[in-house]
C-alpha positions as CSV (number, residue, x, y, z in Angstrom):
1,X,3.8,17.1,-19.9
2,X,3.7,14.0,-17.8
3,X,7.3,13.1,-17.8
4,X,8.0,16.5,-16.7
5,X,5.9,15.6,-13.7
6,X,7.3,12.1,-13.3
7,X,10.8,13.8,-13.6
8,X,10.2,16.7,-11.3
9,X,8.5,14.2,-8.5
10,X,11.5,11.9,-8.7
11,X,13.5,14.9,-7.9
12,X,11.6,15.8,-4.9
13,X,11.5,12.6,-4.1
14,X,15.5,12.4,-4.0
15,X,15.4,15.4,-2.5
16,X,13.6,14.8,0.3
17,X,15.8,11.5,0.9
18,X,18.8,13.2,0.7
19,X,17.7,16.3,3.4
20,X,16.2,12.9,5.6
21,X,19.5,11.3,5.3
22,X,21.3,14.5,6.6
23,X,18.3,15.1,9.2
24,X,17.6,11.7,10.7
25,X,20.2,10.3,12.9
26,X,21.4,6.4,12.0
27,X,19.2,4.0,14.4
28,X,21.5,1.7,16.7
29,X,20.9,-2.1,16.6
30,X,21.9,-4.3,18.9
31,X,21.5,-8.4,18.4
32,X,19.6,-9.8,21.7
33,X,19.1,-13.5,20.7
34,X,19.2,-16.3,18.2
35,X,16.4,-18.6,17.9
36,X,15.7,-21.6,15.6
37,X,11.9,-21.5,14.1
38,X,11.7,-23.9,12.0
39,X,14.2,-27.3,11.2
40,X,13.5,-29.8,9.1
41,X,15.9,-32.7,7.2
42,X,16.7,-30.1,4.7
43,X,17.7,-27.2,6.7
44,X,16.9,-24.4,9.5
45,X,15.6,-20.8,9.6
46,X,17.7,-19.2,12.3
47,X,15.7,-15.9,13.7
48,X,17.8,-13.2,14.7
49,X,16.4,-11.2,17.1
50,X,17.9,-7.2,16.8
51,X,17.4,-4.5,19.4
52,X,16.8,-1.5,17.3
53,X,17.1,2.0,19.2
54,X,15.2,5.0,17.3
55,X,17.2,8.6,18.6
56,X,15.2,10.4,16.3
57,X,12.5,12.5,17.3
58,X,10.0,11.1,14.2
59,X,9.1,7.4,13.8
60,X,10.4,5.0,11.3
61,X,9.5,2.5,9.6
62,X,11.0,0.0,7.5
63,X,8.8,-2.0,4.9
64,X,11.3,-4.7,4.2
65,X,14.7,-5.7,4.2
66,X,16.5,-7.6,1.5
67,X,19.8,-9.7,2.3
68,X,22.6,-11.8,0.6
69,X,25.4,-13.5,3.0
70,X,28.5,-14.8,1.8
71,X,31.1,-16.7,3.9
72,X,34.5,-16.9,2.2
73,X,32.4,-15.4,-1.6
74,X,30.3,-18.5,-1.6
75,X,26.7,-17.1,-0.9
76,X,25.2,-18.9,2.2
77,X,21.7,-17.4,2.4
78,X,19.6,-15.1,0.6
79,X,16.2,-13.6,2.5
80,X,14.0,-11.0,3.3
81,X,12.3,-9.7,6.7
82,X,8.6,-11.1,7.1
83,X,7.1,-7.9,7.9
84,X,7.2,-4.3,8.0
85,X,8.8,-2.4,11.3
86,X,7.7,0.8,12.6
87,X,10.3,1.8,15.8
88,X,8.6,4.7,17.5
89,X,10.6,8.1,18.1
90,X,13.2,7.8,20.6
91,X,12.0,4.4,21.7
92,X,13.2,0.9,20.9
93,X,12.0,-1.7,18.8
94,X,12.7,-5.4,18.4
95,X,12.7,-6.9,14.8
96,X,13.0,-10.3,13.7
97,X,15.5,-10.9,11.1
98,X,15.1,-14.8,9.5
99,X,18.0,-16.8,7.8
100,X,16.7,-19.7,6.5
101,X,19.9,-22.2,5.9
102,X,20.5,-25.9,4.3
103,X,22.5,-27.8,5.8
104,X,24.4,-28.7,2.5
105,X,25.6,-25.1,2.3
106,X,26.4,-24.9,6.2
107,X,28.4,-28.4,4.9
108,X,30.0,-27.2,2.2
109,X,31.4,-24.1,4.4
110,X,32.2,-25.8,7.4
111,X,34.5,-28.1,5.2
112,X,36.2,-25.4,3.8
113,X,36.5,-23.8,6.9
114,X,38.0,-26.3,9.1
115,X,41.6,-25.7,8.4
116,X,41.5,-22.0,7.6
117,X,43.3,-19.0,9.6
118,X,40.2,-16.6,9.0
119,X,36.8,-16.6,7.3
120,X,35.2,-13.5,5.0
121,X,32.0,-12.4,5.2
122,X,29.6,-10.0,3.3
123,X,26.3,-8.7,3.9
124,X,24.5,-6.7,0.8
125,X,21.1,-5.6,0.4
126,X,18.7,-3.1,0.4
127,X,16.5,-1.6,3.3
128,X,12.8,-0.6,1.6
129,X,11.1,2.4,3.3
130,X,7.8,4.3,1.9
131,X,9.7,7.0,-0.3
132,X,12.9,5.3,-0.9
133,X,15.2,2.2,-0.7
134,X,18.7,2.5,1.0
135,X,21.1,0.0,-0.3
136,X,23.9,-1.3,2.2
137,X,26.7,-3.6,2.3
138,X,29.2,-4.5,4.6
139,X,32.4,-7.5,5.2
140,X,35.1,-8.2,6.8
141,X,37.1,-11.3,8.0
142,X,37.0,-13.3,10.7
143,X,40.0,-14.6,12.6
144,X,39.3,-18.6,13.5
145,X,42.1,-19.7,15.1
């Protein structure tokens, strides 16, 4: 009897995130700023400042987001947002997004960067909110010369 429960709430529960991901409209985000917080002989936490623009007409909120970033498949920081973010309906929020780096790993890019045409990134991870997680992932390349 109780893994018919379980089973029939995780199906409500997909469900429901399915009809919210056809319902809710994507927030835009916008980056404002970088800032350094912390710097030491190790390394840096760079804080990204985002601009994030709810069009919905219901709040959300974001319990935590989870992030890998690789420059040219080499993985240059792995983190996770400090605290939960609620951006009010069709209002905008600002949300601090931290990237702690050591400057061997900035090193040991920048070397391998110096003489290259173009760079590739990736950005993977998860978004956690109360019902569900959303994974995403996105790269590209960037031209340096």
């Amino acid at each position: 009897m109780k893994k018919w429960v379980l089973f029939l709430s995780f199906l409500g529960l997909c469900s429901c995130a399915s009809i919210l991901g056809s319902v809710v409209e994507k927030p835009k985000v916008d980056l404002d700023q970088v800032k350094i917080r912390r710097a030491d002989l190790n390394g840096a936490t760079l804080v990204f400042l985002v601009n994030v623009e709810n069009p919905n007409s219901i709040d959300i909120k974001v319990d935590e987001i989870n992030y890998t970033i690789f420059v040219n498949n080499k993985e240059l920081s792995r983190a996770r947002t400090e605290k939960a973010v609620n951006v009010p309906a069709n209002s905008k929020a600002q949300v601090e997004i931290p990237l702690p780096v050591t400057y061997s790993k900035i090193f040991s890019n920048l070397k391998d960067l110096m003489f290259a045409d173009t760079a590739t990134y990736k950005i993977e991870g998860d978004a956690k909110f109360p019902l569900f997680s959303v994974p995403f992932s996105k790269e590209g390349v960037v031209e340096l010369r």
